[in-house]
N, C-alpha and C positions, 0 to 999 in steps of 0.2 A: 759265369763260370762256377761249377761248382768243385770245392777242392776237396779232395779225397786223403789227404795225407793218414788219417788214422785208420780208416778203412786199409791201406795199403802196409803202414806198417803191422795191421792186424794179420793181415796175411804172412809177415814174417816173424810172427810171436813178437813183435815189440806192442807193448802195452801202456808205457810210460813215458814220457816225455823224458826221464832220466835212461831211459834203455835207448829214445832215442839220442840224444845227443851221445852215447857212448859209442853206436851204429857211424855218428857223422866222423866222430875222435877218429875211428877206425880209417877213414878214407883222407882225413888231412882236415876235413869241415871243422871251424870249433868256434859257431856259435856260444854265445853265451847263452846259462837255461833258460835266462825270462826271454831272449828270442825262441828260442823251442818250445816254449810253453805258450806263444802268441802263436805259432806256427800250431802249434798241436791245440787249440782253440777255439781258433777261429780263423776263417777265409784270411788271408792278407789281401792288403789293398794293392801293393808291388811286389813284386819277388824278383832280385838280381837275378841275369842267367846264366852269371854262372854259381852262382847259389842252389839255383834249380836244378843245376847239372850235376853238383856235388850232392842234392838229397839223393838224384836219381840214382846217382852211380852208389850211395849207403844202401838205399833200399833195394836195389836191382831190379828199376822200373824203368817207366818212359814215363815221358811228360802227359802222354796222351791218359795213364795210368792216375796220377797226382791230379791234372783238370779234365772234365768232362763237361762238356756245353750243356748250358740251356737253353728253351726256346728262349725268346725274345718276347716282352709283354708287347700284345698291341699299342701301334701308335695312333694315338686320336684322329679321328677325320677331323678336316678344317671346319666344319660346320661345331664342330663340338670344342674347337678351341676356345680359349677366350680371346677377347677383342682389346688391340692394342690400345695404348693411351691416343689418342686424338686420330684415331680411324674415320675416315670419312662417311663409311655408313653409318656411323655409330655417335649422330652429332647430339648431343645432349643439351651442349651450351656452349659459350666463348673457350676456343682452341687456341686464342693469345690473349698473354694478358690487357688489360686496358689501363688505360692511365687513370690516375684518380683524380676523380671531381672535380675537388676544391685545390685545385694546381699539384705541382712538386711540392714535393717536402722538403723544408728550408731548415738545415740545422744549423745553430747559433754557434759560432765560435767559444772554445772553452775560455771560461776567463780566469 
């Protein structure tokens, strides 16, 4: 998703991150600035919705307005995966452990 917020507030002459949180003040929103400042920065990773509803209803958008899709990166063909640990086409060497040699390992009681 790509998020549009500064694009959309550009269209409403808000240019700052302090012009916006004054925009939110106006409708009830009252973020703190370093959330408007993370919001006006950079994508978020979450956004509550009704968060989302209150930028919409400051800025007089829609949501379709704020995210706009992108494609999707191709997903790798299975030939181009890599190969799990102990895949059976893929036998290199012992897929369990083995026991060792020279018997169990005996440990001494502390004294």
């Amino acid at each position: 998703m790509k998020w549009n917020l500064r694009m959309v507030a550009a269209h409403r002459d808000i240019w700052r991150p302090t012009d916006l949180l004054a925009a939110f003040k106006d409708v009830g929103f009252n973020p703190s600035l370093s959330k408007v400042a993370a919001l006006w920065g950079s994508t978020p990773v979450t956004i509550r919705l009704d968060d989302l509803d209150k930028i919409c209803t400051a800025l007089n958008c829609t949501v379709a307005d704020l995210l706009e899709a992108e494609a999707v990166a191709a997903v790798p063909v299975a030939d181009q995966m890599p190969q799990a640990v102990g895949d059976r086409e893929n036998r290199s060497g012992p897929t369990r452990p083995t026991p060792r040699r020279d018997g169990p390992r005996r440990l001494l009681p502390p004294n």
